[in-house]
C-alpha positions as CSV (number, residue, x, y, z in Angstrom):
1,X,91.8,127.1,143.0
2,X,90.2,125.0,145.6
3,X,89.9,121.2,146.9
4,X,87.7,118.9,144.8
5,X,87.6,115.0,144.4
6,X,86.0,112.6,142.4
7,X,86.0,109.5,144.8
8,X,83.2,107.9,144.3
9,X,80.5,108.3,146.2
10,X,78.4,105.0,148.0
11,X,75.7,106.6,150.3
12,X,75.3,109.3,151.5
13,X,77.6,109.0,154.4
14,X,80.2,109.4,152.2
15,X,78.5,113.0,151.2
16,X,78.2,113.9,155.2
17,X,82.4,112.9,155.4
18,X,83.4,114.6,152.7
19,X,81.6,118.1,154.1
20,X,82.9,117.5,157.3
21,X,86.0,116.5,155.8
22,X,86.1,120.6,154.5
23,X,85.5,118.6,150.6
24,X,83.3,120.9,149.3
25,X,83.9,120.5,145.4
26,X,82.9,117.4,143.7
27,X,83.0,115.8,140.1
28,X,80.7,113.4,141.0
29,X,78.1,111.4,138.8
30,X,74.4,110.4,138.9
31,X,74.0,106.6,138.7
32,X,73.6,104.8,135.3
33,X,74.6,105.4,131.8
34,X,75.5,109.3,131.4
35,X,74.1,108.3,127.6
36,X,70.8,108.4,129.4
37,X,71.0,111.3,132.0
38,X,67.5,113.6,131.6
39,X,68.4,117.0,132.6
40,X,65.6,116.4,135.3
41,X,68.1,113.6,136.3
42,X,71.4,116.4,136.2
43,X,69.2,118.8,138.4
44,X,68.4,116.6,141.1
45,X,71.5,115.0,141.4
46,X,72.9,118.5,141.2
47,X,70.3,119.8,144.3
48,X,70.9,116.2,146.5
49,X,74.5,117.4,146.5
50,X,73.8,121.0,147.5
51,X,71.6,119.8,150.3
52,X,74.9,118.4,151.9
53,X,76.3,121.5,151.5
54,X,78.3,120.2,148.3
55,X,79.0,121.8,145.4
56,X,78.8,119.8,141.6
57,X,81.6,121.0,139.3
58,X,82.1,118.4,137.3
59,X,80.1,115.0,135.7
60,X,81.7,112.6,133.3
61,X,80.7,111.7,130.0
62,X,79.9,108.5,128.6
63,X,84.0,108.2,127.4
64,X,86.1,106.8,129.9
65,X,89.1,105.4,131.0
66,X,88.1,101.8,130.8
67,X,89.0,99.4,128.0
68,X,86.5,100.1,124.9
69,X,85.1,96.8,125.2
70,X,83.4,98.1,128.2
71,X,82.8,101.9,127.0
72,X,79.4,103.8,126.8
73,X,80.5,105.1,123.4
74,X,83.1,102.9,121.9
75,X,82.0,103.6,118.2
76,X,83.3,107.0,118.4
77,X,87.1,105.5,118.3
78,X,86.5,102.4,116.9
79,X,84.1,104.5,113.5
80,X,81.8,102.3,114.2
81,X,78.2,102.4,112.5
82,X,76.7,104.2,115.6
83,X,79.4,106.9,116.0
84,X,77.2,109.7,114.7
85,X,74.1,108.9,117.2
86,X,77.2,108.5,119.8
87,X,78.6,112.0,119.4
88,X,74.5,113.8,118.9
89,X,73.9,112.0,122.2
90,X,77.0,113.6,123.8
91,X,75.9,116.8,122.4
92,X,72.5,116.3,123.6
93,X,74.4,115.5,127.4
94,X,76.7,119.1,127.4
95,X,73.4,121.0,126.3
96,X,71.8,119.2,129.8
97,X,75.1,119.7,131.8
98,X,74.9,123.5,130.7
99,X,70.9,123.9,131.6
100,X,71.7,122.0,134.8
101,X,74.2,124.6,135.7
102,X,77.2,122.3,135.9
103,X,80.1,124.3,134.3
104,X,82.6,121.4,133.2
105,X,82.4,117.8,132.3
106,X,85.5,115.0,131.7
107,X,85.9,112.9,129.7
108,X,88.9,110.4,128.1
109,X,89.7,109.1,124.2
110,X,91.0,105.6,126.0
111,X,90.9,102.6,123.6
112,X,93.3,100.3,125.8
113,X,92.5,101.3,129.1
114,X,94.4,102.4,132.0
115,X,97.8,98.7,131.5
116,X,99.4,98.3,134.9
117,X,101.8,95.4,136.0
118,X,101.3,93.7,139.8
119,X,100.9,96.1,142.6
120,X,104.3,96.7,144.2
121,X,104.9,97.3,148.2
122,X,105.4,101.0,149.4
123,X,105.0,102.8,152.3
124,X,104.6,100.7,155.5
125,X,103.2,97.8,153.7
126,X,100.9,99.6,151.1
127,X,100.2,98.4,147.8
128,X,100.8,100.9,145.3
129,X,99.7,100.1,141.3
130,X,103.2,100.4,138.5
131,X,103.5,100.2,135.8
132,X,107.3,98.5,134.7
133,X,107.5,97.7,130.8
134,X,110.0,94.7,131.0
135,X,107.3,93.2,133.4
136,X,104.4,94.0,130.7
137,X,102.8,91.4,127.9
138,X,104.6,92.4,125.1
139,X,102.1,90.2,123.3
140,X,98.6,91.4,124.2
141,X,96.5,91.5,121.5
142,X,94.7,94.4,120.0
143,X,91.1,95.6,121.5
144,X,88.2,95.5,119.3
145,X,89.6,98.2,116.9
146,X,92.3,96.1,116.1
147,X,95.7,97.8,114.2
148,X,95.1,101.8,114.1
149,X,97.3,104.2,112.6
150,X,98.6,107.7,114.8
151,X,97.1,109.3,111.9
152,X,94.0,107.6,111.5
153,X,93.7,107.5,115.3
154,X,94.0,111.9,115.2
155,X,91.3,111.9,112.1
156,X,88.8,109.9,114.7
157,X,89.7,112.0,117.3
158,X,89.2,115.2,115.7
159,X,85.8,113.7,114.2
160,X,84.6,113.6,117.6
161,X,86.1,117.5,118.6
162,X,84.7,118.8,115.4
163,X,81.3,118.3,116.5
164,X,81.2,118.7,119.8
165,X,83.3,121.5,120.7
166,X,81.1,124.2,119.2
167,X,78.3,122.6,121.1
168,X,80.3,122.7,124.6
169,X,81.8,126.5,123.9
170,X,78.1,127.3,122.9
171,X,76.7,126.4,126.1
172,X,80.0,127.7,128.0
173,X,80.7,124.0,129.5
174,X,84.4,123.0,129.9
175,X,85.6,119.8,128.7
176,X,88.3,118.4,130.5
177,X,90.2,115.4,128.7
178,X,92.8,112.9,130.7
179,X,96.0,111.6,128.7
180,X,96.4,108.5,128.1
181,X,98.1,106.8,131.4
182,X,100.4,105.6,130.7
183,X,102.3,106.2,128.0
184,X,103.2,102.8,126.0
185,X,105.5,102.8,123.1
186,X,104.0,102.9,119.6
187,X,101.8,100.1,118.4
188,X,101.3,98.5,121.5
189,X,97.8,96.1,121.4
190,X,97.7,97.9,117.9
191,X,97.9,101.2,118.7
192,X,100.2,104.5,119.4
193,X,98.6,106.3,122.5
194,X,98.8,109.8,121.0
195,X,97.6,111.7,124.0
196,X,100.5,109.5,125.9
197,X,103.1,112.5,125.4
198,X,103.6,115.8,126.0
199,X,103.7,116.8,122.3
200,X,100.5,114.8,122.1
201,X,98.5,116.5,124.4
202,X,100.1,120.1,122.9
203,X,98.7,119.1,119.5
204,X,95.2,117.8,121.1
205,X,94.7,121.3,123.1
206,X,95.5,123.3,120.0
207,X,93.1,121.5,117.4
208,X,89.9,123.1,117.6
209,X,90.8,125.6,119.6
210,X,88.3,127.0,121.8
211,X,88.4,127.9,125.8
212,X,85.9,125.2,126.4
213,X,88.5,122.7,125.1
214,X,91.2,121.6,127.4
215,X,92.9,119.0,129.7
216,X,91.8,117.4,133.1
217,X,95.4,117.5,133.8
218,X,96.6,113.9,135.6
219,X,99.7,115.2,137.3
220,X,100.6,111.5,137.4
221,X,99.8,110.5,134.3
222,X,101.7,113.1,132.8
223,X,105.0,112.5,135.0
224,X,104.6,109.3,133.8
225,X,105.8,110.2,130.2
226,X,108.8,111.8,131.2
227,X,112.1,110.9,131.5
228,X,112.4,112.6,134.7
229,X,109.5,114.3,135.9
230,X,111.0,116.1,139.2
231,X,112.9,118.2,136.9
232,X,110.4,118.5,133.5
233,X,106.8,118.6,135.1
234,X,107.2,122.5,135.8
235,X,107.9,123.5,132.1
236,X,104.8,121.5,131.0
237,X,102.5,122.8,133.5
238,X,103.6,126.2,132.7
239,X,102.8,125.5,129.3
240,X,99.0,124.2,129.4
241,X,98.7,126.5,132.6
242,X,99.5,130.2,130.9
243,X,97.1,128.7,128.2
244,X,94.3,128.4,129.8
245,X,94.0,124.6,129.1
246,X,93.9,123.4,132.6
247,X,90.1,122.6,133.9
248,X,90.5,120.3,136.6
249,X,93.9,119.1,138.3
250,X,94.8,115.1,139.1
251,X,96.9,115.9,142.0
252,X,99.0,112.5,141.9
253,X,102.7,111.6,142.3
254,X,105.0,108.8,141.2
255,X,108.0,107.4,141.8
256,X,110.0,106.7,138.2
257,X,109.2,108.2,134.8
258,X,108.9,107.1,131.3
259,X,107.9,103.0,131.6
260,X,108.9,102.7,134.8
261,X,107.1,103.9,137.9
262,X,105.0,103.5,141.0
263,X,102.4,105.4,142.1
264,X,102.9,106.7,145.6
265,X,101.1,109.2,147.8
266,X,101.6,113.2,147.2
267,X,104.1,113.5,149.9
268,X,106.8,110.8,148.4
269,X,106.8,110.4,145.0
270,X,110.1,112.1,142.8
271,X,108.2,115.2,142.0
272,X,108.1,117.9,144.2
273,X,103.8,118.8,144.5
274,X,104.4,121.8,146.8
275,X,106.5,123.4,143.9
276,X,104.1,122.3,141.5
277,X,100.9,124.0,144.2
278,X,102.7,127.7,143.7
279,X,103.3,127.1,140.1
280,X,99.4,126.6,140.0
281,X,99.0,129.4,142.0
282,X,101.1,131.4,140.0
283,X,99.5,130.6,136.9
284,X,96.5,131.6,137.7
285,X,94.6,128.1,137.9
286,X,91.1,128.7,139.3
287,X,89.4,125.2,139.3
288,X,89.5,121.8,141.8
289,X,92.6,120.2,142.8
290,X,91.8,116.8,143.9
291,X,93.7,113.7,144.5
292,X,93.7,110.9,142.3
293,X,94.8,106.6,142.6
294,X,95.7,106.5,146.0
295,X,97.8,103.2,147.0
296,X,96.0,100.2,148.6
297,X,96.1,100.2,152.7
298,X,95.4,98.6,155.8
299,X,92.0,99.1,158.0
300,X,88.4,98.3,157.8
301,X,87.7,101.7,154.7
302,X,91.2,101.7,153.2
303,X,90.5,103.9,150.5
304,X,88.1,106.2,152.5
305,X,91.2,107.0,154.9
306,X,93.8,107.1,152.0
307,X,91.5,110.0,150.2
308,X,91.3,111.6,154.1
309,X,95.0,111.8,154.1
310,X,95.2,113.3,150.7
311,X,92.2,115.2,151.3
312,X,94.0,116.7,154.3
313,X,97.5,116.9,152.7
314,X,96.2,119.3,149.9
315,X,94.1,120.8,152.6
316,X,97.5,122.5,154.4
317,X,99.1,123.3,151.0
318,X,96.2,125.0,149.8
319,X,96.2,127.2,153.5
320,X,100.0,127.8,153.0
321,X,99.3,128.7,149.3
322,X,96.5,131.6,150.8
323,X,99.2,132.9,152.7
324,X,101.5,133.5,149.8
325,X,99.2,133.9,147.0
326,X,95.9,136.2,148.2
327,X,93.4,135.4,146.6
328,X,94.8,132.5,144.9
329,X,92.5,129.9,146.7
330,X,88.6,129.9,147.4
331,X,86.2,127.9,149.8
């Protein structure tokens, strides 16, 4: 495994950091709508990067973790009259990704976005995003798909893998897709967040099956649906790790569980991400750890030195990890 992020990049200053920051792995994006990326557009996004001495492992596709509303592709959950030209397109995009020699793309099957309540303080004055369901509007409405059954929401879901799974294990590209963060109990704005739980995501990674078809596994967002992730996280990243259905790891903490929680910084949340680095390791897990949602903090490029302190943070575990797993971690 090695260091990776996916902060986003503004200039390329921030390309020049992250090398000198020892950030060599990136799943990073060229600008504008991914529905329109060329593969002439993948390729020299791809060589800009490795002329900074950066590598591209990773590009998202035009599914993300915004509210539909505001998606690249929202007739794909919502069956709207476009979803077949939304899938081909997507097929169309892995065929590029593969020719570009990018081996893994993300992506997310969000249809209410990423719900948080007010910011809470943390450490030294930070301002660190939670989520607390007594705090949350019971009332919102639904988005634009209005009331959606579990089951009708797994039929759209597996519409979309049918298709495009053969295309991505075809062209030997890994799609990596984030739960649903966070969890939110069933029917709330209209829906049940089926890749909000565990058995969820066990169920998603096992329809379809293929190698190419797998998890970019939030860390966080996954604590987040347990009742106590300190003590459950290990058994579930055992179980998508000795499967093979890890591509990409969110390396984020919290502090709570199920409908309650903070995000915090790797070193203080309730779960213990050292034990969680040698279960990795252990595992076998060969592709970017990179840190995800940092907390809000002082200074004139707060989030630039909040990814530098994560950045580093992983940095030491991974060189401790070297030590007691050869070969476990590469450059």
């Amino acid at each position: 495994m090695y260091l990776g992020t996916q902060n986003g990049v503004r200039d390329d200053d921030d390309l020049r950091v992250m090398a000198q920051l020892g950030v060599r792995h990136l799943n990073d994006n060229p600008p504008g709508n991914p529905h329109d990326w060329s593969l002439d557009v993948l390729l020299r996004h791809r060589e800009k990067l490795e002329s900074f001495g950066l590598v591209l492992d990773m590009v998202q596709l035009p599914l993300g973790s915004r509210p539909i509303e505001q998606s690249h592709s929202p007739d794909i959950l919502s069956a709207g009259p476009d979803r077949d030209r939304q899938i081909d397109s997507i097929c169309r995009l892995i065929e590029n990704i593969a020719r570009a020699g990018i081996p893994a793309a993300k992506y997310n099957l969000n249809i209410i976005g990423i719900p948080r309540t007010p910011d809470e303080p943390g450490r030294g004055g930070s301002l660190n995003a939670s989520f607390r369901w007594d705090k949350a509007d019971h009332d919102a409405p639904p988005t634009l798909v209005g009331t959606l059954s579990e089951d009708e929401n797994w039929e759209r879901i597996d519409y979309f893998l049918e298709r495009v799974i053969p295309v991505a294990e075809a062209n030997k590209v890994r799609l990596a897709c984030h739960p649903h963060d966070p969890y939110t109990p069933p029917g709330y704005r209209g829906v049940t967040r089926v890749l909000g739980t565990v058995e969820g995501l066990k169920k998603f990674v096992l329809m379809r099956e293929s190698p190419y078809h797998g998890l970019n596994f939030c860390q966080g967002s996954v604590g987040e649906m347990l009742e106590d992730p300190r003590t459950e996280i290990d058994d579930v990243i055992r179980w998508f790790g000795s499967r093979g259905k890890i591509f990409n790891v969110h390396f984020r903490n919290i502090r709570g569980g199920k409908l309650s929680f903070m995000e915090t910084f790797p070193d203080e949340g309730d779960m213990d991400m050292w034990r969680s680095m040698k279960l990795y390791a252990e595992l076998g897990y060969p592709y970017m750890v990179m840190p995800d949602h940092v907390p809000t903090i002082s200074g004139r490029d707060p989030e630039g030195v909040a990814f530098a302190f994560c950045y580093g943070y992983l940095a030491a575990q991974l060189e401790a990890l070297s030590q007691l797993y050869p070969g476990s971690v590469t450059r």
